[in-house]
PDB file as gemmi writes it, atoms N, CA and C in Angstrom:
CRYST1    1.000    1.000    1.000  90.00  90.00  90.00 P 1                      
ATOM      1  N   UNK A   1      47.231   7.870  59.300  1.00  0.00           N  
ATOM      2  CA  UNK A   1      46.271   8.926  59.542  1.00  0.00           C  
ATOM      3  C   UNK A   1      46.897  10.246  59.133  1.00  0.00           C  
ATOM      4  N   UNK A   2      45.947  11.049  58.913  1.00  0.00           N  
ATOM      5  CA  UNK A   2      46.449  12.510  58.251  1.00  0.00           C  
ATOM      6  C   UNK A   2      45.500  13.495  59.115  1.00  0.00           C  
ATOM      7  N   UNK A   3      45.838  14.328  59.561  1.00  0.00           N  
ATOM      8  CA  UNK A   3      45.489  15.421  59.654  1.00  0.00           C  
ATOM      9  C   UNK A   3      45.824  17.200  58.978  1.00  0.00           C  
ATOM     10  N   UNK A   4      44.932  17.806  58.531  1.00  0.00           N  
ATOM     11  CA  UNK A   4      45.259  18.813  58.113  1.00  0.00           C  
ATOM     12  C   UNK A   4      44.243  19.896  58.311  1.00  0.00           C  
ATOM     13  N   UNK A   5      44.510  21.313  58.019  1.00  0.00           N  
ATOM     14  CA  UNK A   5      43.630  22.231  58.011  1.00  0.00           C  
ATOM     15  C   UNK A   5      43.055  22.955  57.012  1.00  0.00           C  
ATOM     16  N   UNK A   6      41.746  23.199  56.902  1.00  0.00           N  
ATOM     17  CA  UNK A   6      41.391  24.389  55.608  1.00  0.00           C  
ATOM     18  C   UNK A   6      40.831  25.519  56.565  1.00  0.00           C  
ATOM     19  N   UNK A   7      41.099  25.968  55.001  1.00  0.00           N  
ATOM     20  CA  UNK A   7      40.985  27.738  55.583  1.00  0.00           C  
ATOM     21  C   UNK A   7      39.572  27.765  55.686  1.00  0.00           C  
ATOM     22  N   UNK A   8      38.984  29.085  56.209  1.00  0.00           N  
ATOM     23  CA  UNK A   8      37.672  29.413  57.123  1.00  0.00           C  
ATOM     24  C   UNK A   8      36.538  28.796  55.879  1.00  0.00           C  
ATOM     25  N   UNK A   9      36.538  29.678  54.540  1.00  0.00           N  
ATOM     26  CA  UNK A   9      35.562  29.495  53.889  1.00  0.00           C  
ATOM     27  C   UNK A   9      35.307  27.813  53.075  1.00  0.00           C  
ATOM     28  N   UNK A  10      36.616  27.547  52.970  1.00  0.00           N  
ATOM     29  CA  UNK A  10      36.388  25.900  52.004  1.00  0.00           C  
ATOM     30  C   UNK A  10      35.462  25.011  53.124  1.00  0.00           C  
ATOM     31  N   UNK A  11      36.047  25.127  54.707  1.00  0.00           N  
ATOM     32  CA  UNK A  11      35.391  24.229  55.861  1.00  0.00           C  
ATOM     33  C   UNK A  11      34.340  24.618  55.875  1.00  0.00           C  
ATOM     34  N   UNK A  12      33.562  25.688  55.859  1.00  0.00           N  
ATOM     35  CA  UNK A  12      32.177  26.147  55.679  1.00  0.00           C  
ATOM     36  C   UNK A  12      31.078  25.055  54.938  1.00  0.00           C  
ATOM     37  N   UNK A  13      32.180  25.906  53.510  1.00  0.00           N  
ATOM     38  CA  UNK A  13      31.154  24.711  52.464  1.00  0.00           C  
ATOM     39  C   UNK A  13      30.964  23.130  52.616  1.00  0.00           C  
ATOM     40  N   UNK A  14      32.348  22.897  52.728  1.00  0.00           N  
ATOM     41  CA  UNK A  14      32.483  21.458  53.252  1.00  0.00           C  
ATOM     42  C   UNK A  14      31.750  21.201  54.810  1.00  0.00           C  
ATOM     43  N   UNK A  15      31.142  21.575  55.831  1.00  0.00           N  
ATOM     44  CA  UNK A  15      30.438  21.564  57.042  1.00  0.00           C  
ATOM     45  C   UNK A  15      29.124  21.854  55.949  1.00  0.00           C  
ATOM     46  N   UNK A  16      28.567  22.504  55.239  1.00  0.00           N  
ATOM     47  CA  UNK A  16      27.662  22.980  54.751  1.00  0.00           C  
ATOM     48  C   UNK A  16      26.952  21.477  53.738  1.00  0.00           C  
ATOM     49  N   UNK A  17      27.612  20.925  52.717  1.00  0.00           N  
ATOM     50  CA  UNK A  17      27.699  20.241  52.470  1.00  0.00           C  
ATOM     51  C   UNK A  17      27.070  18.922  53.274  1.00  0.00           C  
ATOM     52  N   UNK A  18      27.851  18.250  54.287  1.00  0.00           N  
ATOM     53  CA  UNK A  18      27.819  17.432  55.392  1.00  0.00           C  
ATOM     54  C   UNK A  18      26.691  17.448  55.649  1.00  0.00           C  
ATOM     55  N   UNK A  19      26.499  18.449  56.249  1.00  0.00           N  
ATOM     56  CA  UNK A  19      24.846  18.999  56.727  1.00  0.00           C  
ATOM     57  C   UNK A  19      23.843  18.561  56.102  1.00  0.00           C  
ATOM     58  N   UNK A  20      24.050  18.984  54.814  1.00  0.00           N  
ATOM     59  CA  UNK A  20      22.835  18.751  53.826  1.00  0.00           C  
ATOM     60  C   UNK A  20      22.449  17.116  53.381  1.00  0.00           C  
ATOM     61  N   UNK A  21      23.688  16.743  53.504  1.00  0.00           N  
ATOM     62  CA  UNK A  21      23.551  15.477  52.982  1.00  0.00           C  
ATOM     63  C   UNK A  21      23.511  14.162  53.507  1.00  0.00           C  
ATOM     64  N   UNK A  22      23.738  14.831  55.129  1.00  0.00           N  
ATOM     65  CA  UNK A  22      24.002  13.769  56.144  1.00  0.00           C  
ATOM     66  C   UNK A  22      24.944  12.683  56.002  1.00  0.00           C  
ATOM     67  N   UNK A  23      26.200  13.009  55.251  1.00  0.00           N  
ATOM     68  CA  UNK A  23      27.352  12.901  55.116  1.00  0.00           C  
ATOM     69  C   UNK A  23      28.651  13.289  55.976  1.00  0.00           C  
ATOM     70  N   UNK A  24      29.678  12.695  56.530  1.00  0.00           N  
ATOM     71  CA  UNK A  24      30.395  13.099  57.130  1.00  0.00           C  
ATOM     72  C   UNK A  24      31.108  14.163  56.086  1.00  0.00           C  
ATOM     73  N   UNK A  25      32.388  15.078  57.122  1.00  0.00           N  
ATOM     74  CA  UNK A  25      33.045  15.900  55.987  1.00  0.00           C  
ATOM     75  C   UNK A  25      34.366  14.545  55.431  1.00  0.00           C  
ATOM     76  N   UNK A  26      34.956  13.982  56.705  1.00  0.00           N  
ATOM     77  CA  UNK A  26      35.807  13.331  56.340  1.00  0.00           C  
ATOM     78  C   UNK A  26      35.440  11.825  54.631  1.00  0.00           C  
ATOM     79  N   UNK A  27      34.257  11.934  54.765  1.00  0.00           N  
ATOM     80  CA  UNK A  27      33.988  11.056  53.908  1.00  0.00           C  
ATOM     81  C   UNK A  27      34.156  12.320  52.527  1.00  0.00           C  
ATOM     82  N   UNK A  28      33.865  13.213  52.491  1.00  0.00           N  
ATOM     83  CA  UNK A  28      34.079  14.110  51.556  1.00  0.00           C  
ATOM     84  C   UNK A  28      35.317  14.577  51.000  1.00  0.00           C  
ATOM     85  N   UNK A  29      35.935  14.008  52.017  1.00  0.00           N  
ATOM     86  CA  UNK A  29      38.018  15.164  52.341  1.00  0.00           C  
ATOM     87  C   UNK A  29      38.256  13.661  51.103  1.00  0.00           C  
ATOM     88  N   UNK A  30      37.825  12.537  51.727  1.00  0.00           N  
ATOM     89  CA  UNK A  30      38.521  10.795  51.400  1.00  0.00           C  
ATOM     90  C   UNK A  30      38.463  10.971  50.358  1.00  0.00           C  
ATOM     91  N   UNK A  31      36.699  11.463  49.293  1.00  0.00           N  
ATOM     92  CA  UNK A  31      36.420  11.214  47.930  1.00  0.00           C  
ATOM     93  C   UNK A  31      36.994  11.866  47.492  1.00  0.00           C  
ATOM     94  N   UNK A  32      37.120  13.548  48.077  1.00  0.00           N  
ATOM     95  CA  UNK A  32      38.418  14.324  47.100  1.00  0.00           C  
ATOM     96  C   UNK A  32      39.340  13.847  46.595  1.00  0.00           C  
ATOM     97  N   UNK A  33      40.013  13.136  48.082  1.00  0.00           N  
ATOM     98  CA  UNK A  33      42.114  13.267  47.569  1.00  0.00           C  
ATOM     99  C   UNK A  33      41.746  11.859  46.885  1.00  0.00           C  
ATOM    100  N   UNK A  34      40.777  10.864  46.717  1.00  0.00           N  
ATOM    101  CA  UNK A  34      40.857   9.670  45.935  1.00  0.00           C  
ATOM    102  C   UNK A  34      40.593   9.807  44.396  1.00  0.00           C  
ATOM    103  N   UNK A  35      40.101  10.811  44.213  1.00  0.00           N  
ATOM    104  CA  UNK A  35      39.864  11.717  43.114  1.00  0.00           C  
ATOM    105  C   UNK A  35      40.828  12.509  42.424  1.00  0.00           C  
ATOM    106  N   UNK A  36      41.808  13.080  43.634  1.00  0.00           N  
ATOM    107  CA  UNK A  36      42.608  13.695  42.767  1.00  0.00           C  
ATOM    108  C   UNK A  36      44.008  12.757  42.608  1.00  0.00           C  
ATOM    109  N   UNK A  37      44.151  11.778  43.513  1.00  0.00           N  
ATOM    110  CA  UNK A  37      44.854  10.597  43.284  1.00  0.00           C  
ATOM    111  C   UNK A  37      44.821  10.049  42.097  1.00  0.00           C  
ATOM    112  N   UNK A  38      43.495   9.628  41.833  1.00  0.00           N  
ATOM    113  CA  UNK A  38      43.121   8.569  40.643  1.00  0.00           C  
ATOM    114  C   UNK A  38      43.641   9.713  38.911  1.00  0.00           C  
ATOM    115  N   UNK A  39      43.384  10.947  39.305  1.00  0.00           N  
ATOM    116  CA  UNK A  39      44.116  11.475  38.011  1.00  0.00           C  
ATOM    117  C   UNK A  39      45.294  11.622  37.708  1.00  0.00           C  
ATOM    118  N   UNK A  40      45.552  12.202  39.018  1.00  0.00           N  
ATOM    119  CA  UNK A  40      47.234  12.887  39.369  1.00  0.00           C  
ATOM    120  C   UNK A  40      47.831  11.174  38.735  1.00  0.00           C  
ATOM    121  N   UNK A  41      47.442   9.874  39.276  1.00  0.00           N  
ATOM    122  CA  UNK A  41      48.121   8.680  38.377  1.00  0.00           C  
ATOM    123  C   UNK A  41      48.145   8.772  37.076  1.00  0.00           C  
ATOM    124  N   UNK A  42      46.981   8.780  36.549  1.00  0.00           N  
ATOM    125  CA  UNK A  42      47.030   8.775  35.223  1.00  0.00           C  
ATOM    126  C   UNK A  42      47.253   9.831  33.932  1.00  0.00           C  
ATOM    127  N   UNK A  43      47.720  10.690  35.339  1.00  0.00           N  
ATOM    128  CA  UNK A  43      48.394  11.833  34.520  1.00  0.00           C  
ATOM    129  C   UNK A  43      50.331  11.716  33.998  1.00  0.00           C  
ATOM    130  N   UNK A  44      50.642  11.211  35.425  1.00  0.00           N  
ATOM    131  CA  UNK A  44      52.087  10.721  35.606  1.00  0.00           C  
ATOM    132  C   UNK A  44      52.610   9.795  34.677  1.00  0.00           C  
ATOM    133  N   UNK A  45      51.280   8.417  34.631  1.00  0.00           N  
ATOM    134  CA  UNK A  45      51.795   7.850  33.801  1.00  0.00           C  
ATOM    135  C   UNK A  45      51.691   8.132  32.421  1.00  0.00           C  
ATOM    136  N   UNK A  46      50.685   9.083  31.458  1.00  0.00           N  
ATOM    137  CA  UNK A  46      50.847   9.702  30.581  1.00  0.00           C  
ATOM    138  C   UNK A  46      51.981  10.161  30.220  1.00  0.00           C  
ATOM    139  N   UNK A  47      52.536  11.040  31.008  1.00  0.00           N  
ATOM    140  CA  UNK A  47      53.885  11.745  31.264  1.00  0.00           C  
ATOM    141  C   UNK A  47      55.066  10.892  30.379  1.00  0.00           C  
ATOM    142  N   UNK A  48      54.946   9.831  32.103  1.00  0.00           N  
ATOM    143  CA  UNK A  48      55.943   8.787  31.455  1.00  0.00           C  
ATOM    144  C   UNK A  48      56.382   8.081  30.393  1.00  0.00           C  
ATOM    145  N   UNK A  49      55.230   7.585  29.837  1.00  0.00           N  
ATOM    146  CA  UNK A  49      55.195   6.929  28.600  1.00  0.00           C  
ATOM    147  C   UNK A  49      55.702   7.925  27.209  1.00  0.00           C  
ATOM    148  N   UNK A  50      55.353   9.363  27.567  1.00  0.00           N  
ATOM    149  CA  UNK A  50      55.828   9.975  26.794  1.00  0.00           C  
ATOM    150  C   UNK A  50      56.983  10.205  26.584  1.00  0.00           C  
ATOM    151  N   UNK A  51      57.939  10.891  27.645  1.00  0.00           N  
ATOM    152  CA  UNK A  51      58.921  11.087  28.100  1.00  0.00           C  
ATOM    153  C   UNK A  51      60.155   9.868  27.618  1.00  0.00           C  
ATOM    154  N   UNK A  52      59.186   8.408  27.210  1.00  0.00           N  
ATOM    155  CA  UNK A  52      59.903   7.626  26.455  1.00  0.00           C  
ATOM    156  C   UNK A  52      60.787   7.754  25.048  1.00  0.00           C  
ATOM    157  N   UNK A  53      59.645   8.484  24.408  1.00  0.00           N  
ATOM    158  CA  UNK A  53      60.253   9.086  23.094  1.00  0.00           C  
ATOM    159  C   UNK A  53      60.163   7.722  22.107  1.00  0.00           C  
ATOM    160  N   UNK A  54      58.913   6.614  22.610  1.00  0.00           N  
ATOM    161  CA  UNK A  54      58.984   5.380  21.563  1.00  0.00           C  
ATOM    162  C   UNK A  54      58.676   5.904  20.856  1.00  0.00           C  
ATOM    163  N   UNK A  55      58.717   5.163  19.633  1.00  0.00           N  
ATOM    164  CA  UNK A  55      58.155   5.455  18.511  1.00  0.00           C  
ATOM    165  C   UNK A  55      56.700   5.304  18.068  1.00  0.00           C  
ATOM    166  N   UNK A  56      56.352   6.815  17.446  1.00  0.00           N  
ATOM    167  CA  UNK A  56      54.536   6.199  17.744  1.00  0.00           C  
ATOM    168  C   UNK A  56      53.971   6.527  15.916  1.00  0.00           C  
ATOM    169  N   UNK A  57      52.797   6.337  16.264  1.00  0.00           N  
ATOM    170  CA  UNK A  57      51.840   6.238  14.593  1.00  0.00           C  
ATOM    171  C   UNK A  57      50.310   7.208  15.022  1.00  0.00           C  
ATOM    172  N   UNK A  58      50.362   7.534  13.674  1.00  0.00           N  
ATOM    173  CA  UNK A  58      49.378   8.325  13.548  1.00  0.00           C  
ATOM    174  C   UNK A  58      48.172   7.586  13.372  1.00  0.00           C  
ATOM    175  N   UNK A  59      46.724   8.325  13.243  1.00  0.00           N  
ATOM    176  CA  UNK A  59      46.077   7.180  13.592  1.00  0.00           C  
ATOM    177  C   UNK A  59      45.831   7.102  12.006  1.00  0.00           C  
ATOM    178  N   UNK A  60      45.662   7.682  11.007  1.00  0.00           N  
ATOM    179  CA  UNK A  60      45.712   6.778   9.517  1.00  0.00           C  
ATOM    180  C   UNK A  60      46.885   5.901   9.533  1.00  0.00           C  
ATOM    181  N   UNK A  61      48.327   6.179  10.160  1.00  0.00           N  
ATOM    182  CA  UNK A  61      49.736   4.729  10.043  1.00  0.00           C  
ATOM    183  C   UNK A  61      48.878   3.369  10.997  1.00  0.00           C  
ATOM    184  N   UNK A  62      48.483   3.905  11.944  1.00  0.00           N  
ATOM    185  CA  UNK A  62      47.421   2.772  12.587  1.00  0.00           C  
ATOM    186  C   UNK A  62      46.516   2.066  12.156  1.00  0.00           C  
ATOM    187  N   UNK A  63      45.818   2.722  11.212  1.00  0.00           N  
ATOM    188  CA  UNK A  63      44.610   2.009  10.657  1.00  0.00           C  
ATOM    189  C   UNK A  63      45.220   1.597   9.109  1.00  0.00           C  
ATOM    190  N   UNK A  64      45.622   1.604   8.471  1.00  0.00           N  
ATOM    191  CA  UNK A  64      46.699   1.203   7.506  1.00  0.00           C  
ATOM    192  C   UNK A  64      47.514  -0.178   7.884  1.00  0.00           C  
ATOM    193  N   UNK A  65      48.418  -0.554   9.362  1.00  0.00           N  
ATOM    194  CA  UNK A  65      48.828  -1.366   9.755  1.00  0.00           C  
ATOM    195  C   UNK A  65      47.660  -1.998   9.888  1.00  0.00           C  
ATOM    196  N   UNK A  66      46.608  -1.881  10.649  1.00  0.00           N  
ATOM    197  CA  UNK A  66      45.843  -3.078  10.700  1.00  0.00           C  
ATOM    198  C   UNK A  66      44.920  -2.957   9.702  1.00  0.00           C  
ATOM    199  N   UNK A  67      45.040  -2.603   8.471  1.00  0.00           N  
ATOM    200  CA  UNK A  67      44.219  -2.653   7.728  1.00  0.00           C  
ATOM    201  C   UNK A  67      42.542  -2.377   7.605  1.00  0.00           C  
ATOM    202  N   UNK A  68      42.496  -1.253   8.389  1.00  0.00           N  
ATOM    203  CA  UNK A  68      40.967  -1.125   8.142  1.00  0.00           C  
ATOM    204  C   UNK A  68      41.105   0.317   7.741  1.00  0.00           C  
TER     205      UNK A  68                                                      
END                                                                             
């Protein structure tokens, strides 16, 4: 479990939100950080793979190797 705080105006919108949609906020807080999870990964591993320094191809050396 996590608990944390936002400042006056973000909880507003987010209570504001809720309201409207008859949505909890916590179901809103969940979709955020699963959201910014799901990039923040596939940002890292971008990173990583780079940070390899393999050797890579352009995409005409690509399409040349496989011949189209």
């Amino acid at each position: 479990m996590l608990t944390g705080r936002l400042n006056a105006d973000l909880d507003a919108r987010l209570e504001e939100l809720a309201e409207t949609t008859g949505r909890s906020k916590s179901q809103y807080v969940r979709e955020a950080i699963e959201t910014f999870l799901d990039a923040r990964e596939d940002y890292l591993l971008a990173i990583s793979i780079l940070e390899k320094a393999e050797p890579t191809l352009s995409l005409d050396e690509l399409r040349h190797e496989l011949g189209v």
